[in-house]
N, CA, C and O of each residue as an XYZ file, in Angstrom:
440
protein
N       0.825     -1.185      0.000
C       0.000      0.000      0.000
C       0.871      1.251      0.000
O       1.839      1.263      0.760
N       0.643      2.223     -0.718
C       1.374      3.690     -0.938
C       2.537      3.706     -1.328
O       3.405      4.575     -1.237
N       2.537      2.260     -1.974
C       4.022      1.931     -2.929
C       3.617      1.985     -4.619
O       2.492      2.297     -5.009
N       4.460      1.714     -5.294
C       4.566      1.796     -6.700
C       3.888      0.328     -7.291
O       4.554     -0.707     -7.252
N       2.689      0.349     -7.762
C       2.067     -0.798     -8.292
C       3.192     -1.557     -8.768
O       3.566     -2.613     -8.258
N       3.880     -0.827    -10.050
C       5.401     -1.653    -10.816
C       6.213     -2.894    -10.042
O       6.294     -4.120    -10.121
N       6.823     -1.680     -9.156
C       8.077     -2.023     -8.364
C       7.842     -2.632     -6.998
O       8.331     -3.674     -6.562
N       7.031     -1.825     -6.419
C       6.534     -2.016     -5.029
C       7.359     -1.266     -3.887
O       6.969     -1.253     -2.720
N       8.686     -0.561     -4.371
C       9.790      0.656     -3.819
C       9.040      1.686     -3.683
O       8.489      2.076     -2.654
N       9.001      2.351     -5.223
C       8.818      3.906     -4.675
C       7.427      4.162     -3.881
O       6.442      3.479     -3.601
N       7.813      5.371     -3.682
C       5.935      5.795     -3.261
C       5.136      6.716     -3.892
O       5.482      7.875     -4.121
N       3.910      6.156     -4.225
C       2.822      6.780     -5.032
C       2.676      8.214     -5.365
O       2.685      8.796     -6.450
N       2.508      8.728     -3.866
C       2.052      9.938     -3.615
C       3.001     10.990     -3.354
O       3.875     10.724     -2.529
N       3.012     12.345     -3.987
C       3.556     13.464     -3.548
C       2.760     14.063     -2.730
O       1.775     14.443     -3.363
N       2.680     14.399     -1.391
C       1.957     14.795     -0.492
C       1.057     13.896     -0.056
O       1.317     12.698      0.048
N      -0.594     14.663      0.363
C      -1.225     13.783      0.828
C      -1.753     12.885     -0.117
O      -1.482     11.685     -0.062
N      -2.702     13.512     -1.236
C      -3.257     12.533     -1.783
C      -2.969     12.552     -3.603
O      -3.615     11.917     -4.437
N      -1.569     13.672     -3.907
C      -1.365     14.109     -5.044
C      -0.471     12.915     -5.619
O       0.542     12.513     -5.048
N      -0.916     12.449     -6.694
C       0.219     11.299     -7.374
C       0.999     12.163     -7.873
O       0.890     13.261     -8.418
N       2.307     11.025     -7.404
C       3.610     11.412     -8.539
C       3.694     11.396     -9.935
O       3.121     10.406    -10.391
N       4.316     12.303    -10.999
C       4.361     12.075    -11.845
C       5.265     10.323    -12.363
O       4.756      9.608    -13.226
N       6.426      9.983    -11.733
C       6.796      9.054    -11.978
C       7.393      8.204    -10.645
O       7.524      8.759     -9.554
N       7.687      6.990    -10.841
C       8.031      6.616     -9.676
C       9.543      6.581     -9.385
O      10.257      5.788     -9.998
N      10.108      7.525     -8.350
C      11.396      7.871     -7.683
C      12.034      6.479     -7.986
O      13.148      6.571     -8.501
N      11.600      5.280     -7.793
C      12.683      3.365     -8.433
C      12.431      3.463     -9.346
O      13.355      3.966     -9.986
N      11.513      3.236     -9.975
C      11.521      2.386    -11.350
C      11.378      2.832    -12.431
O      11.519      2.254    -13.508
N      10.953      4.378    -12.129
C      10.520      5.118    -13.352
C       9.038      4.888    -13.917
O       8.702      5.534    -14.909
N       8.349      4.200    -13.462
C       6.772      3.767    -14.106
C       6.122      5.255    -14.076
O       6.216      6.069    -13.158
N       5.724      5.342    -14.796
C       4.685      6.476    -15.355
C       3.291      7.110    -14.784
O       2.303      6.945    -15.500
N       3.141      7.761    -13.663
C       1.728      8.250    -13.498
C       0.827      9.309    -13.458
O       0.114      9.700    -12.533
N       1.002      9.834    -14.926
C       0.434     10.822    -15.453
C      -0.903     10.906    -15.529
O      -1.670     11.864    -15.438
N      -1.136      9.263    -15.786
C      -2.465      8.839    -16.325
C      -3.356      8.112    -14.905
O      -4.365      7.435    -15.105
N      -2.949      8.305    -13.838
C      -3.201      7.975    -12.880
C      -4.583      8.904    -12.538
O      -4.623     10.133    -12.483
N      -5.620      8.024    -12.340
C      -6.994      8.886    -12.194
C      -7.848      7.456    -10.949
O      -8.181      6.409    -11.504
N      -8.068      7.568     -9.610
C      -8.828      6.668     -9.000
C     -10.529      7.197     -9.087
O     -11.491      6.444     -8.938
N     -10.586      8.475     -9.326
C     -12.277      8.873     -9.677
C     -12.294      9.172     -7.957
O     -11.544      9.295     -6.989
N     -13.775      9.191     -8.372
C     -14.669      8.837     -6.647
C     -14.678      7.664     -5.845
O     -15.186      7.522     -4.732
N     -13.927      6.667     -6.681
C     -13.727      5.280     -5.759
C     -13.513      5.509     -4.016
O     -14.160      5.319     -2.986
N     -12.059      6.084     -4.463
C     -11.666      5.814     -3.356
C     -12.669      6.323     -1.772
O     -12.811      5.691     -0.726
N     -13.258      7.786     -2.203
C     -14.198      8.767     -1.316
C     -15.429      7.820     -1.110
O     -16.068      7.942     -0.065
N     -15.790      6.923     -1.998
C     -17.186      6.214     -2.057
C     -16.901      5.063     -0.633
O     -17.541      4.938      0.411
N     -15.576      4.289     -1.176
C     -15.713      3.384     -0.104
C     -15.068      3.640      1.249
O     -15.435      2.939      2.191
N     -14.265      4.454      1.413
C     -14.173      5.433      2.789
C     -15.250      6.087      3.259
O     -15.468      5.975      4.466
N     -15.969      6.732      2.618
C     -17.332      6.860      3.626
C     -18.461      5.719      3.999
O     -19.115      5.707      5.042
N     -18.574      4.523      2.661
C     -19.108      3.125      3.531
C     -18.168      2.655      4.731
O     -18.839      2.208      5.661
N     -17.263      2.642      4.880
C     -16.592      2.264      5.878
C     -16.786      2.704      7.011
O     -16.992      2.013      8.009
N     -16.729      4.132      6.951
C     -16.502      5.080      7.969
C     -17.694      5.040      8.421
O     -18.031      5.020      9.604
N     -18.293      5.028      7.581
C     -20.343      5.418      7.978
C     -20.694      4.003      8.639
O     -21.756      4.164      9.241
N     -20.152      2.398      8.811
C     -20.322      1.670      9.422
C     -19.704      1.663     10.408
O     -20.231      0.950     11.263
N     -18.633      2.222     10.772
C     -17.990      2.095     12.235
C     -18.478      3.761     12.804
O     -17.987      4.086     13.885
N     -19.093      4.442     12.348
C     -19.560      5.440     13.122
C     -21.159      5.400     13.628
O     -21.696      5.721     14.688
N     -21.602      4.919     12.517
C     -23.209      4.764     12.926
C     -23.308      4.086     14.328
O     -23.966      4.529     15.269
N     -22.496      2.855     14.331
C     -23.291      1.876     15.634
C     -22.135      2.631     16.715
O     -22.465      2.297     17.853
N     -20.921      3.514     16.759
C     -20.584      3.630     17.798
C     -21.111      5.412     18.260
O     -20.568      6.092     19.131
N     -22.269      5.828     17.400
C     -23.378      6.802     18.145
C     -24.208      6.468     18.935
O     -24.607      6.805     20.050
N     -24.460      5.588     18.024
C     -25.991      4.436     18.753
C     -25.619      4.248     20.524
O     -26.235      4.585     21.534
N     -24.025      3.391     20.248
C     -23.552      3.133     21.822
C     -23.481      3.878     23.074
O     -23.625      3.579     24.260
N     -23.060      5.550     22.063
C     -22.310      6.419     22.959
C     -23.696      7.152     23.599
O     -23.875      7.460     24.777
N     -24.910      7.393     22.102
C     -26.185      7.993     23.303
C     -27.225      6.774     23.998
O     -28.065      7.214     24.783
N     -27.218      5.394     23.776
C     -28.354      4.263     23.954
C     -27.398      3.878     25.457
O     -27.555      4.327     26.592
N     -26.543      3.038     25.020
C     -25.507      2.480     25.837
C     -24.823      3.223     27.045
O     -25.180      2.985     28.199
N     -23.689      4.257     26.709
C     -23.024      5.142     27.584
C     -24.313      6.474     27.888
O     -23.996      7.286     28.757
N     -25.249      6.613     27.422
C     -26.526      7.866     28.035
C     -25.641      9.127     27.894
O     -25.857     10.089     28.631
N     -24.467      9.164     26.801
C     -24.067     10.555     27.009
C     -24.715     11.491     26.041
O     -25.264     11.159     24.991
N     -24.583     12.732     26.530
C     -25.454     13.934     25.808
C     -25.472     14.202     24.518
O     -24.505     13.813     23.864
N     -26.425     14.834     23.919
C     -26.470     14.590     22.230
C     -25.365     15.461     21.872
O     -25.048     15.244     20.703
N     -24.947     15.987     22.190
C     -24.251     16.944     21.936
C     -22.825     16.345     22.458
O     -22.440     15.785     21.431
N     -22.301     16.233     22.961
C     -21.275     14.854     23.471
C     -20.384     14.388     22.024
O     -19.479     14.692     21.247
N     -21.909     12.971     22.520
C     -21.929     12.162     21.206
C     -21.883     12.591     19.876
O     -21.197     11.992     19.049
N     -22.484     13.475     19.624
C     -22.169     13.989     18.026
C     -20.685     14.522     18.045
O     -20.394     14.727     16.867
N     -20.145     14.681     18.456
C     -18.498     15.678     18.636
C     -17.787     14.499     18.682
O     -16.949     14.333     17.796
N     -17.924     13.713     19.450
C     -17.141     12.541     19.317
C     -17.078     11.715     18.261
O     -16.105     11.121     17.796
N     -18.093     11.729     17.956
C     -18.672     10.754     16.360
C     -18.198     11.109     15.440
O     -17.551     10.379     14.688
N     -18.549     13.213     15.141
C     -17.832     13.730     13.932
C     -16.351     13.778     14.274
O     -15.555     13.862     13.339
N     -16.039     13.747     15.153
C     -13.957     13.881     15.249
C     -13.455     12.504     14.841
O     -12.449     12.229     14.188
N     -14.540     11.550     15.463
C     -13.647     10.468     14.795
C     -14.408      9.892     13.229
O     -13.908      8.992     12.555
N     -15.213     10.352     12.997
C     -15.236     10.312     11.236
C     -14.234     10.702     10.460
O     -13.545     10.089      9.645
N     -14.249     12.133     10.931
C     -13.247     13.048     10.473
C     -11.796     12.533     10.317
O     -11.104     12.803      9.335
N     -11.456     11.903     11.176
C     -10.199     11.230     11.644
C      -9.809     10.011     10.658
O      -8.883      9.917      9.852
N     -10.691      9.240     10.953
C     -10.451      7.924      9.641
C     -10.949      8.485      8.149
O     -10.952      7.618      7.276
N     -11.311      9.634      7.801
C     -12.108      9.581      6.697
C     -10.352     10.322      6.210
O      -9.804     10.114      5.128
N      -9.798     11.155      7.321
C      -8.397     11.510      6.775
C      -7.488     10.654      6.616
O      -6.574     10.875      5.821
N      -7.582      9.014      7.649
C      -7.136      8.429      7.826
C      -6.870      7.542      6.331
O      -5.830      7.530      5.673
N      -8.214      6.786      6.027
C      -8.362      5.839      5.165
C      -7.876      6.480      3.842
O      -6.840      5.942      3.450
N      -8.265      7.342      3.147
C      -8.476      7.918      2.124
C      -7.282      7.709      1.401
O      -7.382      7.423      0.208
N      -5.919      7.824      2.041
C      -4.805      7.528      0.895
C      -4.459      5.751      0.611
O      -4.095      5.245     -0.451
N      -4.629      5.285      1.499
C      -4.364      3.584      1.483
C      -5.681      3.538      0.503
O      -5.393      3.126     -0.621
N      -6.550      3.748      0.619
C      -7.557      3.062     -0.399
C      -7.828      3.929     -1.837
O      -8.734      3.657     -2.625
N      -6.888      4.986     -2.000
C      -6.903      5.672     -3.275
C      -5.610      4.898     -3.734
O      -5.460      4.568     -4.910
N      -4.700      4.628     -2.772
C      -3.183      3.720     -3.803
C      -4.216      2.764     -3.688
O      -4.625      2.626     -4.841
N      -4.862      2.031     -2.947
C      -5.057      0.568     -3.881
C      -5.872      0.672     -5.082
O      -5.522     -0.106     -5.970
N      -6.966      1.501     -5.379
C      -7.486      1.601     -6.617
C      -6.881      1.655     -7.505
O      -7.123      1.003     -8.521
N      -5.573      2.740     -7.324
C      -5.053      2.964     -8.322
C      -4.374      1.609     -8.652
O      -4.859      0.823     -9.465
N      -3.271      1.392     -8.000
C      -2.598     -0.311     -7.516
C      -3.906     -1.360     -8.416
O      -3.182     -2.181     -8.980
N      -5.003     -1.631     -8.710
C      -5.686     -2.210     -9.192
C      -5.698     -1.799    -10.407
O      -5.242     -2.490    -11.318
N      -6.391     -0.236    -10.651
C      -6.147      0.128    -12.068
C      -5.132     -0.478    -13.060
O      -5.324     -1.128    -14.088
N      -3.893     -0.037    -12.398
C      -2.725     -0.510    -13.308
C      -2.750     -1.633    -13.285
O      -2.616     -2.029    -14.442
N      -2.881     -2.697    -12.389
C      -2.929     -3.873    -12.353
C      -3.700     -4.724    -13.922
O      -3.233     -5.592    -14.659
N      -4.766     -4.139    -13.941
C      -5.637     -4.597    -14.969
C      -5.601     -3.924    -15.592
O      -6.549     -4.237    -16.312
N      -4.916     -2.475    -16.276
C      -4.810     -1.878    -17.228
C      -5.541     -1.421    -17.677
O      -5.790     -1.428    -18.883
N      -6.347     -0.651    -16.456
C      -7.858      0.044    -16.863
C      -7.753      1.545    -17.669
O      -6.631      1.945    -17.359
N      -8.142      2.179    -18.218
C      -8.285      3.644    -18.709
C      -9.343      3.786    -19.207
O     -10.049      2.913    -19.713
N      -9.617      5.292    -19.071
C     -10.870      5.678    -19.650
C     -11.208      5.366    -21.294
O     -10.629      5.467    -22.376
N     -12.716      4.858    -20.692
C     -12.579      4.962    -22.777
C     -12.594      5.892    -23.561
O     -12.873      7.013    -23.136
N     -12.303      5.686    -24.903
C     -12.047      6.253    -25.917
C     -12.945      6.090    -26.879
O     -13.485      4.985    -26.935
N     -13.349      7.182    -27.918
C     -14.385      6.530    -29.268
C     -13.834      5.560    -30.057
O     -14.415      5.070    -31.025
N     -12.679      5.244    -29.666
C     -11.970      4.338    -30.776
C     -12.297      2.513    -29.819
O     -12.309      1.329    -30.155
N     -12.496      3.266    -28.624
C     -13.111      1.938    -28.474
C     -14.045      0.865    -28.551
O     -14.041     -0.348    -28.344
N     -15.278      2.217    -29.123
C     -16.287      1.484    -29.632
C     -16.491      0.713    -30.489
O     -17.195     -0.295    -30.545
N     -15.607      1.395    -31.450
C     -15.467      0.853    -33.246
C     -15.247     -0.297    -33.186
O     -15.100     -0.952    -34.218
């Protein structure tokens, strides 16, 4: 994860979530590097399952105040949603290349 699909050395990303143009080992190419909304789609299913039931807990279970519980809930959404977001944008991408996906083209119809 947050390595070079190619090589498995360099690393993906310049900053947080900006791809490199190429990879610092091997030289592999990622110009064409595009994960879409993938990655945002399944970080918020994720996130939205480990946050839902631990609201439920914090006002049903622990009786703490709505106001509490929502602060706690959104900090730690907030937290994994910063958290997850680059491991599961390299693996899309890490898949993309894998299978040699790209957008289509009209020439692909023909």
């Amino acid at each position: 994860m947050l390595r070079c699909p190619e090589c498995g050395n360099g690393a993906v990303f310049n900053g947080y979530l900006r791809f490199r143009d190429t990879c610092a080992v091997c030289g592999a190419n990622f110009k064409a590097a595009d994960a879409g909304d993938g990655p945002a789609v399944f970080v918020i299913l994720v996130v939205g399952a480990i946050v839902a039931p631990l609201l439920i807990i914090l006002q049903v279970g622990l009786n703490l105040a709505d106001w509490l519980a929502l602060t706690i809930t959104m900090v730690t959404a907030i937290v994994l949603c910063i958290a997850f977001l680059p491991p599961f944008k390299s693996t899309l991408f890490a898949l993309q290349w894998k299978h040699k996906a790209r957008e289509a083209t009209h020439e692909d119809v023909e």
